[in-house]
N, C-alpha and C positions, 0 to 999 in steps of 0.2 A: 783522707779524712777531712770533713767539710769543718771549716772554723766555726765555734760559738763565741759569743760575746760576754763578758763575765758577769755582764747585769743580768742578761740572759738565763744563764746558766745556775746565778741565784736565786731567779725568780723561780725556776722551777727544776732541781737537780734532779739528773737521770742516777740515781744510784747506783753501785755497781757495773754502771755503762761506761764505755771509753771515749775521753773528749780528746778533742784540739784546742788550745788558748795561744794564743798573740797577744806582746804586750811589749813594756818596758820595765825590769827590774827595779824595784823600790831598797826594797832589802836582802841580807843573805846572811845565813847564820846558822851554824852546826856543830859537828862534830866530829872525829873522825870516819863516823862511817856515813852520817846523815847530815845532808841539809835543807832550808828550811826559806825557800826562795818565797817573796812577796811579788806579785806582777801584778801590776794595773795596765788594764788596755784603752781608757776614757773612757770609758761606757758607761762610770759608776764609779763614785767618790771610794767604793769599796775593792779593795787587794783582794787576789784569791791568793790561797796559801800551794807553794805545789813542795811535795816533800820527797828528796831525791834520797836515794840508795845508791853510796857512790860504786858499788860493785858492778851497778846497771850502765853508770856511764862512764866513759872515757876522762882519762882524771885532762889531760888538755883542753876539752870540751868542758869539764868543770871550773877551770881557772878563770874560762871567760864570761862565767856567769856573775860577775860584779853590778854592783851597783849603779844603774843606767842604761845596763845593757838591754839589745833589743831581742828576743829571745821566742821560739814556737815552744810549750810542752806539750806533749800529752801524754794521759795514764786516764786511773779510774778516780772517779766520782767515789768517795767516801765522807761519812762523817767524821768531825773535826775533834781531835781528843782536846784542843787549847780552846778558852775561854774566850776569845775575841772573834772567832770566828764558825758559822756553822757548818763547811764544808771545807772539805781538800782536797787536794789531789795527788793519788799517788804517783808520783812520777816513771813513768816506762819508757823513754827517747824524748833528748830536748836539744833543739836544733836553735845554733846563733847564727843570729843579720848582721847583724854591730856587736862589736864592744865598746865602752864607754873608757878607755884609760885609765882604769883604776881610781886613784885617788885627786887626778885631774878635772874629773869630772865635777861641776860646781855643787851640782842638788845632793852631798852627803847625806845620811840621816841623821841631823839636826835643825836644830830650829835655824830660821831665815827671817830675815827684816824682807818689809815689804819693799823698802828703800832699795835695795841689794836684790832683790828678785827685777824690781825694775831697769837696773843695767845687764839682766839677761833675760830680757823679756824674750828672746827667743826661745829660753828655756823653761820659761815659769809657766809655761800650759804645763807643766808633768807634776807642779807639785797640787796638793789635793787642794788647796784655799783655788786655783785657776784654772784648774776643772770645772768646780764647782761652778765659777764664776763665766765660764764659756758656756757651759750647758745650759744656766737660768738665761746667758744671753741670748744661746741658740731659742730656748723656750721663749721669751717674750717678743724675739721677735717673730716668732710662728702665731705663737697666740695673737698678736695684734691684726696679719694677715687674716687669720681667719675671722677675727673678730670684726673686722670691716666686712669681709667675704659674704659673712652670714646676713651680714645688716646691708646687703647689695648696693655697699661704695664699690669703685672703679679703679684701681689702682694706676695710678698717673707717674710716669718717669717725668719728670722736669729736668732743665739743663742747669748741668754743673757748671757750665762756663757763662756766663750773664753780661750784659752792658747796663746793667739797672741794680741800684742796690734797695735790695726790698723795703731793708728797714730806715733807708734815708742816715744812717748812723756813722758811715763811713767805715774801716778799719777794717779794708778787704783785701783780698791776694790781688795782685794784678798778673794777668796770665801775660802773655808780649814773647811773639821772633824775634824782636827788635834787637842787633847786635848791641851786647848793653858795653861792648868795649870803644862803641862808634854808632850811637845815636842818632840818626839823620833826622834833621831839623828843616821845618819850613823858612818861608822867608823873612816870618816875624820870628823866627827862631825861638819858636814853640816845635814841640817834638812831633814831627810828619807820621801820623799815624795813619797817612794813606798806604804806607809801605809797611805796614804791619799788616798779620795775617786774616784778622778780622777786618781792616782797615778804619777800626776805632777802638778807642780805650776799652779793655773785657777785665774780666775778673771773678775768680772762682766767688761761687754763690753763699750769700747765708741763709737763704729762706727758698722753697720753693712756691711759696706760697703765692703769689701772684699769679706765677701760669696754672697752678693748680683753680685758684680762681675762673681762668680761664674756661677750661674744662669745668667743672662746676655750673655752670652757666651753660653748660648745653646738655650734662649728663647728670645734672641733681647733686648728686651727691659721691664724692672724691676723697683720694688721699694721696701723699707723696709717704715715700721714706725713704731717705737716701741722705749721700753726706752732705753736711755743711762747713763752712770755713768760716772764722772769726782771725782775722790779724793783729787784735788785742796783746799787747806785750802785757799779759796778764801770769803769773805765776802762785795764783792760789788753788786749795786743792777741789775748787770747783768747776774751775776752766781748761779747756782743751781749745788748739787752733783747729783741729780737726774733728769734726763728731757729727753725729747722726741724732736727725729730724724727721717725727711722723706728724705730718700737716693734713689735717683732713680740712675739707672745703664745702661746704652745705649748701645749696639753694633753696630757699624757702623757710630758713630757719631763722629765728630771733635769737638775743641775744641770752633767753631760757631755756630757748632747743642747744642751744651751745652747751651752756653748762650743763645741763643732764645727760649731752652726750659724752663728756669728761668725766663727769663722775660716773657712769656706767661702764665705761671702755677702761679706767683704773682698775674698779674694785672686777672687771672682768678678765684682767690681765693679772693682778694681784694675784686671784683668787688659780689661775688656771697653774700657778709656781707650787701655791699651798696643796692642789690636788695633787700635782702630774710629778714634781722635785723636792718630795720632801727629805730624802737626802741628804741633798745637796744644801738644801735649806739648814737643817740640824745641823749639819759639820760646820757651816760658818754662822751658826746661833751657839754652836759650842764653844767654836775657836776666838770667834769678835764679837758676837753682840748677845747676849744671853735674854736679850729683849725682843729678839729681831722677827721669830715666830709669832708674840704675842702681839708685835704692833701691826706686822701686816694681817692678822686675823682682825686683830681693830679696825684699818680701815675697811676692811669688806663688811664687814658689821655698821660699818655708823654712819646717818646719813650724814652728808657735808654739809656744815654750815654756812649761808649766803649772808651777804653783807654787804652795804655799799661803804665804798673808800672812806668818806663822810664819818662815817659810826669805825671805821677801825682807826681813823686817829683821832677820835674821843677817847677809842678804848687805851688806848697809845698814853695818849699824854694825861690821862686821869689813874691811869697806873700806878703812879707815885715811882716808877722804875726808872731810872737815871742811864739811857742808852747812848752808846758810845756817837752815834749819830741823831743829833735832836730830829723831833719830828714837829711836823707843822702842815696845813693842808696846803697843798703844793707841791708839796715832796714827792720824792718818790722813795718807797718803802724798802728798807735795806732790810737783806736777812734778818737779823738780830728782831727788828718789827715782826716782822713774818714768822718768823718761829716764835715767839712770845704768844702771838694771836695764837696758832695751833695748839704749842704744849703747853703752855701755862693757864691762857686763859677760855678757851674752848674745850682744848684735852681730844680733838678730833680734828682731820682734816677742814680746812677754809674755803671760799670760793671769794675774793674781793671782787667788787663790781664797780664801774660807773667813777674811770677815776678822770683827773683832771688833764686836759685835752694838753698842753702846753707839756706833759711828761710819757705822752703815748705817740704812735708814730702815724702817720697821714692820712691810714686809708681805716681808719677807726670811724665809725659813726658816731656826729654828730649827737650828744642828748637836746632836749629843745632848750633846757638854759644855758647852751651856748656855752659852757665852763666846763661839762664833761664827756666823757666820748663813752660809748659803751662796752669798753673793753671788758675784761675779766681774767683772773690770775689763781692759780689752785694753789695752795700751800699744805704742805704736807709736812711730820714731822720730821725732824733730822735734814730737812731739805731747802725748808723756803719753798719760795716759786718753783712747782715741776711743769706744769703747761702755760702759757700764755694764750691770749686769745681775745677776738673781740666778734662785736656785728660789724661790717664792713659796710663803708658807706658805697649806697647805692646811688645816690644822687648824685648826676652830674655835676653841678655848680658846687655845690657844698664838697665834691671832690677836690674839685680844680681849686676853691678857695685855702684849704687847707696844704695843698703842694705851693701854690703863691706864696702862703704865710709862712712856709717852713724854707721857701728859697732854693724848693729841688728844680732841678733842670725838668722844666713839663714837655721837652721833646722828648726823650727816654722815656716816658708812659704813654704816649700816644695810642699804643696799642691796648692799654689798660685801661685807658679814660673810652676808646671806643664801645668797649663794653656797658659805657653805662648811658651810650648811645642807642647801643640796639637791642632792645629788650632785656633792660635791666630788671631784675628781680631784688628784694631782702635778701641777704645771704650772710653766714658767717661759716668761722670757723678757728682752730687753734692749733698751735706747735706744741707738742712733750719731745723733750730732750730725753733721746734714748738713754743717754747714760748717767742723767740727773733720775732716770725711773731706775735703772739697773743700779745704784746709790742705793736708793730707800729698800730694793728688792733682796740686796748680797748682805745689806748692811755694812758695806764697806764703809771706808771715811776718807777718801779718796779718789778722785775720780778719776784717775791714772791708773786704776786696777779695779776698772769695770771695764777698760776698753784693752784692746788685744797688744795692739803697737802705737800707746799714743803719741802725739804732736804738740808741743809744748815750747815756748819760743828756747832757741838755743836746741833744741833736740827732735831732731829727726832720723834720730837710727833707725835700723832693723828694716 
């Protein structure tokens, strides 16, 4: 007998007809003659009910159906006499993989801190909050492929490993063979990184976005998605040293082809959870945010408000709002800004524009008074900043003036400044942090249970 899937088998039950299901035991609970097993297979935030006559099975064969366990049933398709559920299964042979050890087993049926599911994150895909939360991950990272696919971007791997740091900010991995218990040293007794593997300093990436530039420049219109690294001894709950970046890279586009292709690619991504996982959706708008339906239905509904940086710290400091980091033009805009602009005083997603060159990073285009660059920043609620982005400067000189002024090493772009060598075009483009969208998407508050096995300083298990 061929396996069904329990989403499957929900959507559309064969009544009266004889299934197979694969799963993992959730619950178990009976009587003496009957029991009354819960299994979920990940298909679907929802248990099927399979209901045993212990006269049918072998009482050994029943002891091992505990809680955890991994387990085949099969029987018929029936309607469900209990309130929670609309179908069942009567059970006729159930075959165990595993057992789970009884009372050893961590995921009991009780409630769990998110805190405690995180020191077994190996385990926490079985409970229903981390299903939910793999599957919208599975979904939006499909949805984004396609959503470039359609609009005939080019999907670009760029390298993990880099001798350039994109964002000129420092605070990167350094990758190194170098025996770090016997460092060989040149003559100035500086570290001989001819006898290292790259034979110069490397370092896992935070952007891929410069070689995607690259390509961009000969095939229009790009994107990367793939991981990034941040070395930040950061432990707030919106940072990971490890995470994932979709950078798309445009040629031919301004700094207003950028933003509307952000606010499109959101409420296209948003909107593709609201059709395809609502589900998934509901259980964790039941469990954590009882808001969380009606705000992403809001952003696919409203158009984004634009603004230049200018007019959002007017908004800022004529607020009368007393925020724990002052603001001033100059700044740069902490959450606590950010979110104020969105839910308080818009009540809609933001786009800031055109901020001040001295707090953006090098390869940001010029504005012509010389004080701003043309970046731009999406603020969403519950989030802050979810994409970053600017127009990139095409101009040779104005390039090279801006690396002088920031004191990057201008040999390490040599290959990037060529491009604006040989037929340079306008071009921009911008990063969303997969799991600052997966945030606004689960409603989590967290962002250590959007992603699978995170990296966080001090912790790299699993």
């Amino acid at each position: 007998m061929k396996r069904i899937k329990i989403k499957d088998l929900l959507k559309s039950p064969p009544f009266d007809s004889e299934v197979l299901i694969r799963g993992w035991v959730r619950t178990k609970r009976g009587s003496k003659k009957l029991s009354f097993v819960e299994i979920n297979d990940g298909s679907t935030v929802h248990s099927l009910q399979v209901v045993i006559d212990h006269s049918l099975i072998l009482e050994e064969t029943l002891k091992q159906v505990g809680t955890g366990a991994s387990v085949g049933a099969w029987g018929v398709v029936v309607k469900s006499g209990g309130k929670e559920q609309a179908i069942e299964i009567q059970c006729k042979g159930i075959e165990i993989y595993g057992t789970a050890e009884g009372e050893n087993y961590p995921l009991q049926k009780k409630a769990h801190s998110l805190e405690f599911l995180r020191e077994i994150a190996h385990l926490r895909p079985r409970t229903n909050t981390f299903g939910c939360v793999l599957r919208l991950r599975h979904a939006m990272a499909y949805a984004i492929h396609h959503f470039f696919h359609q609009k005939g971007f080019y999907y670009i791997h760029t390298p993990i490993i880099t001798g350039s740091d994109a964002e000129g900010a420092g605070a990167m991995f350094q990758v190194t063979t170098l025996p770090l218990q016997n460092i060989p040293k040149n003559d100035k007794k500086e570290i001989d990184y001819t006898q290292d593997f790259f034979q110069k300093p490397t370092h896992l990436t935070v952007s891929g976005q410069l070689e995607a530039e690259l390509a961009a420049l000969a095939l229009s219109e790009v994107y990367t998605f793939g991981p990034t690294f941040r070395a930040e001894n950061s432990n707030t709950t919106r940072h990971l040293a490890e995470f994932w970046m979709i950078e798309p890279e445009m040629a031919f586009y301004d700094i207003n082809d950028n933003m509307d292709l952000a606010e499109e690619m959101l409420k296209y991504l948003i909107g593709f959870a609201l059709n395809n996982y609502a589900d998934d959706l509901q259980f964790l708008n039941d469990t954590y945010d009882n808001e969380l339906i009606n705000k992403l239905k809001s952003v696919v509904d409203s158009d984004f408000i634009r603004l230049d940086y200018t007019e959002a710290v007017e908004i800022l400091t004529e607020s009368g709002r007393k925020f724990e980091f002052p603001v001033a033009w100059g700044t740069d805009l902490q959450s606590e800004h950010e979110r104020y602009l969105v839910e308080e005083h818009f009540h809609k997603p933001v786009i800031i524009k055109n901020y001040p060159k001295e707090i953006k990073a090098f390869y940001m285009r010029m504005n012509e008074d010389s004080k701003t660059v043309r970046a731009m920043d999406v603020l969403f609620p519950g989030i802050g900043e979810i994409i970053g982005g600017s127009q990139r400067e095409e101009r040779l000189e104005a390039l090279l003036n801006r690396i002088r002024e920031m004191k990057l090493p201008e040999e390490h772009y040599w290959w990037y400044l060529d491009t604006r060598k040989f037929g340079t075009v306008p071009h921009s483009g911008f990063g969303l942090g997969f799991e600052r969208l997966m945030l606004f998407v689960t409603g989590m508050s967290n962002i250590r249970d959007v992603i699978p096995f995170p990296r966080t300083p001090g912790n790299a298990e699993f």
